[in-house]
C-alpha atoms as one frame of an Amber mdcrd trajectory, in Angstrom:
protein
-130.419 -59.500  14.184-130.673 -62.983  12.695-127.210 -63.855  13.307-128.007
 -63.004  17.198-131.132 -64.890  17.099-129.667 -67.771  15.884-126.930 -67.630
  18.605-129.748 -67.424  21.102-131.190 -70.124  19.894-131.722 -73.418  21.873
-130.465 -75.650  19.652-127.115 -74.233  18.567-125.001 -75.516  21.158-125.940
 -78.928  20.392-125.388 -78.356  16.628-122.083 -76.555  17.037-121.063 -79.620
  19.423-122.606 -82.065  16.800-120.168 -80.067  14.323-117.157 -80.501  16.458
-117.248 -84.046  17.230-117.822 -84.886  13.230-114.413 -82.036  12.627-112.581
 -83.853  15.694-113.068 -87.736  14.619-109.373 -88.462  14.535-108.915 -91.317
  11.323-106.425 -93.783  12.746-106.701 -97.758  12.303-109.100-100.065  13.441
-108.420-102.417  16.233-110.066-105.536  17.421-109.878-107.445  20.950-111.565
-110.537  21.427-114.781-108.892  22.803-114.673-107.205  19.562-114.619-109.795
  17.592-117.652-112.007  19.654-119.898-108.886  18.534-118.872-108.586  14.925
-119.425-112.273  14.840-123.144-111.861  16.849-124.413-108.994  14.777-123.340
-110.725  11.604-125.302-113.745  13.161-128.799-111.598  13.782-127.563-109.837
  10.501-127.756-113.427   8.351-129.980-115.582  10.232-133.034-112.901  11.929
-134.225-115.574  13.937-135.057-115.590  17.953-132.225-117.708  18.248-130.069
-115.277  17.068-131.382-113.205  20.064-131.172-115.451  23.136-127.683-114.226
  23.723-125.596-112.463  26.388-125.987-108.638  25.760-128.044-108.600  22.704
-128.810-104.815  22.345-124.868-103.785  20.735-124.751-106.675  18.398-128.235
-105.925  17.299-127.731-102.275  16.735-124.192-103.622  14.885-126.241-105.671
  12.936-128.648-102.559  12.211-125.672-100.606  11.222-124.576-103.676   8.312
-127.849-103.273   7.152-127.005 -99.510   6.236-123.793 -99.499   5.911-122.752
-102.870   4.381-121.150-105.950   6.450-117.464-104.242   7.702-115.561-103.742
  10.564-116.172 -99.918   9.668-119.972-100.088  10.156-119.409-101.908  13.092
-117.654 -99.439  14.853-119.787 -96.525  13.052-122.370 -97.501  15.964-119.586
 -96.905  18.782-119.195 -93.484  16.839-122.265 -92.875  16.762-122.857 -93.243
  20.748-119.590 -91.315  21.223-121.331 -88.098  19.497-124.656 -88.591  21.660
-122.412 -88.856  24.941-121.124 -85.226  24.373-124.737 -83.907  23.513-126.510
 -85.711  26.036-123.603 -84.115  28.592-124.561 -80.700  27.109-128.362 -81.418
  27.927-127.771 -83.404  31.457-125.682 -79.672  32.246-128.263 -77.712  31.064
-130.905 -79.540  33.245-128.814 -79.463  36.614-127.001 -76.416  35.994-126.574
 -73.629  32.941-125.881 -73.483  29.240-122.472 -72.184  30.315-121.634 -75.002
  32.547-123.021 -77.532  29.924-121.170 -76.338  27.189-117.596 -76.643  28.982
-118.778 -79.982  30.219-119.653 -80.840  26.442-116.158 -79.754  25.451-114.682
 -81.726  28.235-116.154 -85.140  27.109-115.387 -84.157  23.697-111.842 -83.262
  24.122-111.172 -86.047  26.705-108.390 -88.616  25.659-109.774 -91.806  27.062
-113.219 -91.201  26.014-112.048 -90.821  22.739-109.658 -93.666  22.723-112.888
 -95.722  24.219-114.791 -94.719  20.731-111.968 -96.854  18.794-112.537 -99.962
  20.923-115.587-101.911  19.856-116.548-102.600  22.715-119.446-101.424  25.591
-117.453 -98.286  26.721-119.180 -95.748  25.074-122.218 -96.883  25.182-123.141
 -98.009  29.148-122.312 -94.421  29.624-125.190 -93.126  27.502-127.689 -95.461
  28.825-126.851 -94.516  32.362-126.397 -90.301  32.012-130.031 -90.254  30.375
-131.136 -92.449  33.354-130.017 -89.976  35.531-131.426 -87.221  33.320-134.706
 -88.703  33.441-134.619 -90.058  37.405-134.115 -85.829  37.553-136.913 -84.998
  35.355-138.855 -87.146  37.797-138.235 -86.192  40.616-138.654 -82.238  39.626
-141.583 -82.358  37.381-143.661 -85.286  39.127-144.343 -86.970  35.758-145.116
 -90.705  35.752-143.774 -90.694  32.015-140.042 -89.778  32.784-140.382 -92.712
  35.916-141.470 -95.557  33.460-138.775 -93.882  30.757-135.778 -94.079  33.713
-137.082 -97.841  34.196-136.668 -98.648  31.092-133.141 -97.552  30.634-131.995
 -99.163  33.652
């Protein structure tokens, strides 16, 4: 009875996927591209010096959630890229919840699995660089633009605009 209520359950999907892309992080080197290295260098800037200077930048959101991540984590490559990681895992549960809004929990969960499980996506979580990320921002804009448009709340509006 418990073990069927807990398979019922909302929130074990999610948690299962959650599970999954922690088991499926494949360890492999690190690599870094030029881009790479502008935003290690900017979010060890804002890291150091937590000035507005350190803010008037091009794209100042990933190097300051880098720099957010040395404060945790310690001032590495590896905490660097913990953030793209970190974005990777939210992709695949906010692909599970974007299916379950338009569609079913059946058609969410293979869509879930399909990010997860998808080669370039997961080659894109090794780069430090926007890929992971942009798509994030822009599936819970279209979540909320949805949520709108099918409950008529002002809330999920102003929380689209924000995104974008």
């Amino acid at each position: 009875m418990l073990f069927q209520k807990i398979i019922n359950s909302e929130w074990f999907p999610p948690v299962i996927l959650l599970l999954l892309c922690v088991i499926l992080f494949p360890l492999k080197d690190v690599s870094i591209s030029p881009d790479s290295s502008w935003y290690l260098n900017t979010a060890l800037r804002i890291y150091n010096d937590f000035s507005i200077d350190s803010f008037i930048i091009r794209r100042p959101v990933f190097p300051a959630l880098m720099a957010l991540s040395f404060k945790f984590f310690g001032v590495s490559v590896g905490s660097g890229f913990f953030i793209v990681r970190i974005f990777f895992v939210l992709n695949v549960i906010l692909c599970y919840f974007l299916g379950k809004t338009l569609f079913n929990k059946a058609l969410s969960i293979t869509f879930a699995l399909l990010v997860l499980t998808s080669f370039q996506v997961n080659i894109c979580s090794f780069l430090l660089l926007l890929d992971n990320i942009i798509p994030f921002f822009l599936l819970l804009y279209i979540l909320f633009v949805y949520l709108s448009f099918q409950t008529g709340e002002k809330r999920y509006f102003a929380l689209s605009g924000g995104i974008l």
